[in-house]
C-alpha positions as CSV (number, residue, x, y, z in Angstrom):
1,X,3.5,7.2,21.8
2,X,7.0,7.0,19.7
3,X,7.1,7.5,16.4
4,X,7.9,4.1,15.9
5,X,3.9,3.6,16.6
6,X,2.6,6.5,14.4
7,X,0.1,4.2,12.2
8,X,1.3,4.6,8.4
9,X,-1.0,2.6,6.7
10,X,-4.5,2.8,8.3
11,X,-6.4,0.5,6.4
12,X,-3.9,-2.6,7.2
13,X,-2.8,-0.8,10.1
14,X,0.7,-1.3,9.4
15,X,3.2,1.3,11.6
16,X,6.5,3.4,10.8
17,X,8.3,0.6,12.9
18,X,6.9,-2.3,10.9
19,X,8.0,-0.5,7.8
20,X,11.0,-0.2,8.9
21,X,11.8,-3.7,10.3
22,X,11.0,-4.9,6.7
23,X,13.6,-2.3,5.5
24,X,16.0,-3.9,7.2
25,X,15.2,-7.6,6.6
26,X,15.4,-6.9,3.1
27,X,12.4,-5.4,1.6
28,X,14.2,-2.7,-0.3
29,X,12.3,-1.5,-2.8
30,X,8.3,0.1,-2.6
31,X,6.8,-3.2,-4.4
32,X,8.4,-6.1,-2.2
33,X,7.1,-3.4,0.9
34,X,3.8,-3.4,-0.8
35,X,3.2,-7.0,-1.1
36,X,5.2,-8.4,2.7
37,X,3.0,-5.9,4.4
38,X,-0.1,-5.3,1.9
39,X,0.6,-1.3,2.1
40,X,-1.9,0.1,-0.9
41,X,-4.0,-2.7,-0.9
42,X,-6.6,-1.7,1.2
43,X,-9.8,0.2,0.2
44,X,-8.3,3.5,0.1
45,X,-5.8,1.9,-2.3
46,X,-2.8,3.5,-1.3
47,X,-3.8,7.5,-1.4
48,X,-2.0,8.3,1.7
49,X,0.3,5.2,2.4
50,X,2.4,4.6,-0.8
51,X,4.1,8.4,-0.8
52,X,4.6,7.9,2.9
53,X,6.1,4.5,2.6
54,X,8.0,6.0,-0.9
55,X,9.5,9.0,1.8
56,X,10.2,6.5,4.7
57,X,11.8,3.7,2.2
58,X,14.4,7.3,0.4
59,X,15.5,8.1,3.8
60,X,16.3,5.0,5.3
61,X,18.2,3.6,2.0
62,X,19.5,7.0,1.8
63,X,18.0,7.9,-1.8
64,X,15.9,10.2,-2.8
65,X,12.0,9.6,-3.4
66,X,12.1,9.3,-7.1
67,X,14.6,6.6,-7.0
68,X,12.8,4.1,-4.9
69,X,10.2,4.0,-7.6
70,X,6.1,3.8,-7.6
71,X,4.3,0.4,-7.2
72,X,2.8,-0.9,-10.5
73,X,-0.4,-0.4,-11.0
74,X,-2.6,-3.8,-11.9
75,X,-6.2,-2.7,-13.7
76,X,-8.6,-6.1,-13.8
77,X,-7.2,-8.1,-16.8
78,X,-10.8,-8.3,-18.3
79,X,-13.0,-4.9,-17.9
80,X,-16.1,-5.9,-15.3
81,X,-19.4,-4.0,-16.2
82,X,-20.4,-2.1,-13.1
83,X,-23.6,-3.1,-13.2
84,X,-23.0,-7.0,-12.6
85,X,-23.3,-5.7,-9.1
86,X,-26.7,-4.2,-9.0
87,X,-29.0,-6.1,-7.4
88,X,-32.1,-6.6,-9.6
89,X,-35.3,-5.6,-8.1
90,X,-37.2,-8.9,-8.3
91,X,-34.3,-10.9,-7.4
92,X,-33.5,-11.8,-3.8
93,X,-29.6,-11.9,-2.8
């Protein structure tokens, strides 16, 4: 396997080499990344793939990490009480 192949994102399964073909078509900055290849948006939410993306995006725009910036964070507009989703016991789904 080449490194190019090394899965960075495992919940959209999105590779080092897809990364970095969006790097060089233009997607230079971690929140165009995040929304052309849905990095962060899976159910882990990003835990592992945004700092790798953040360190892959630095070196191959030749900054450093903190310069390329962290994707904004977007809470639900309107709080949702948890338990809207509990099924209630004489209900059927």
């Amino acid at each position: 396997m080449s490194d190019d192949e090394i899965i960075i994102c495992r919940c959209e399964d999105v590779t080092l080499k897809d990364i970095k073909d969006a790097i060089r078509n233009g997607y230079r900055d971690i929140e165009s990344l995040r929304r052309y290849l849905k990095i962060g948006t899976g159910p882990c939410q990003g835990k592992t793939c945004i700092p790798l993306t953040e360190k892959i995006l630095a070196r191959e725009i030749g900054k450093k990490v903190d310069e390329v910036g962290r994707p904004v964070s977007r809470p639900p507009e309107s709080p949702i009480p948890f338990g809207i989703f509990k099924e209630k016991k004489n209900e059927k789904p």
